[in-house]
N, C-alpha and C positions, 0 to 999 in steps of 0.2 A: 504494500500500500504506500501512495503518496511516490513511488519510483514514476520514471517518464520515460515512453517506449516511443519509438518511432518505427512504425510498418509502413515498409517498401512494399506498393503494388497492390493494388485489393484486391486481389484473386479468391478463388472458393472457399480457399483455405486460409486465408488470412479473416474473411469474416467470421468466423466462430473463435480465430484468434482474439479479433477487437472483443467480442463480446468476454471472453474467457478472462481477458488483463482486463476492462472496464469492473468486471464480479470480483477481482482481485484487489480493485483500488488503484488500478495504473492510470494513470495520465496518459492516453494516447495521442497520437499527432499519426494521421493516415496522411502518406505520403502518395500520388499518385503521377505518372505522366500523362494520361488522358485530361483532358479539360472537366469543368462540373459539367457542363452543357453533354458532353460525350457521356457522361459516367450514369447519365438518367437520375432516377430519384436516389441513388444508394449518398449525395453529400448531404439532401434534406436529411435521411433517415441518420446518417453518422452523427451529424451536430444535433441533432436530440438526442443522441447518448450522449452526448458531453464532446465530442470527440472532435478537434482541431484538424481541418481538411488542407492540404498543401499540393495544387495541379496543376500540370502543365508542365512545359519543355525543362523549368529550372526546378522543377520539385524536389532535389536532392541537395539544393545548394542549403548550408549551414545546419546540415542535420549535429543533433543535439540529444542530450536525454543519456538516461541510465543500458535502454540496451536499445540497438537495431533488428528489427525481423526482418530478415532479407527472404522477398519472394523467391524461388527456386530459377526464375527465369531473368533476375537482375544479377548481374557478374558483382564476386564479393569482392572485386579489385578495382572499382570503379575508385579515380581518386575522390569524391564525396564522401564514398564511404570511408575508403583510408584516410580521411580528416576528422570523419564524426568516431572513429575507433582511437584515434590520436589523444581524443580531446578525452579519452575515457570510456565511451560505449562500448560496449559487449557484443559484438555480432554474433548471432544465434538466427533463429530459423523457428515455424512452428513445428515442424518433426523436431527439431532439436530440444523444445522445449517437451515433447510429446514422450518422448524417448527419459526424460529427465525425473519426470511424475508418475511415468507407466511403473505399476507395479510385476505387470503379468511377465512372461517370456515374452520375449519379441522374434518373427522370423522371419525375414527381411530379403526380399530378392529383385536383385540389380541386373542388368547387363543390354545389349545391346535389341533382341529380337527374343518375345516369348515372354515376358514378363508378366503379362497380363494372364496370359494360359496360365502357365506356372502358377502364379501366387492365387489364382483363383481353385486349384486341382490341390494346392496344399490346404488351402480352406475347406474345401469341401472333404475332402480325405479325412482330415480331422473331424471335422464336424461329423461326417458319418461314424467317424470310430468314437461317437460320445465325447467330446472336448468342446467345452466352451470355447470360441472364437470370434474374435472381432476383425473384420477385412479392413482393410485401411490404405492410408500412404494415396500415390494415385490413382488408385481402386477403391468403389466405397464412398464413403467419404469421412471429411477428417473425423479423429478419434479424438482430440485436446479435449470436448466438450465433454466427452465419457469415462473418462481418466476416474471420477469418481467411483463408477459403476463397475469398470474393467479389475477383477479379483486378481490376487495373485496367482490363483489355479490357472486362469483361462490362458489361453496364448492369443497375442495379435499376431497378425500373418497380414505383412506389408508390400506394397509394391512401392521403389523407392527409383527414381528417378539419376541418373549423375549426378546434376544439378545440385538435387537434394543434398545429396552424400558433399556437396565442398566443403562447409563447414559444420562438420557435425564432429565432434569430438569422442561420441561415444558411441559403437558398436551395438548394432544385433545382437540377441545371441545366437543366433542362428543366421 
């Protein structure tokens, strides 16, 4: 509570982010490059959370705050962000912070072609052999919201993107 986050990009997955840090007490600042005009009703809906909108071509100029959520499709070497990291932000991710709460197993499948088969035939596999499971990652959808609900018994079974994986500090277990 009372920390200041700055989210790169309002993607799928960054929405149930804002929502998750605003239940936490974070100060948000939603960063985006599309204009309000482009972005339809979602800058109405953000600043009745509370949430501070920043759009357009210089959206990343003087970012600020305790940590950065970098959308999976914004490069974490942009020099904006190597300034708002300089100044002290934490670059993280919502898998990153997802991965960080998860109490279940996690089992996480990358690579180039197949992914989607895969991590959906490990889901179901399990699920048929009696295991609680939650599909996730970019399959599904995100999981930060459920983090509560997700036991230490059940396993998530992710589909994880390159992107994802650049700054993520802590492993699968699987």
């Amino acid at each position: 509570a009372g920390k200041k986050a700055e989210v790169l990009g309002i993607g799928v997955s960054n929405l149930p982010l804002v929502d998750f840090l605003l239940q936490c007490g974070v100060l948000v600042t939603v960063r985006d490059r599309k204009s309000e005009e482009q972005l339809g009703n979602l800058p109405k809906e953000l600043k009745a959370k509370g949430v501070s909108l920043i759009t357009g071509e210089q959206y990343l100029n003087d970012l600020e705050g305790d940590y950065i959520f970098r959308s999976p499709g914004i490069r974490p070497d942009l020099p904006e962000i190597l300034m708002g990291v300089a100044k002290g932000a934490l670059l993280t991710s919502e898998m990153e912070l997802f991965f960080a709460l998860c109490k279940a197993k996690t089992l996480a499948v990358t690579g180039s072609d197949g992914k989607t088969t895969t991590t959906t035939l490990i889901y179901k596999i399990l699920t048929e052999s009696g295991f609680k499971c939650h599909l996730g990652g970019n399959i599904g959808h995100p999981l930060l919201c459920e983090t509560d609900s997700i036991d230490k018994n059940d396993i998530v079974v992710l589909e994880l993107s390159s992107f994802q994986l650049h700054t993520m500090k802590k492993s699968a277990d699987v």
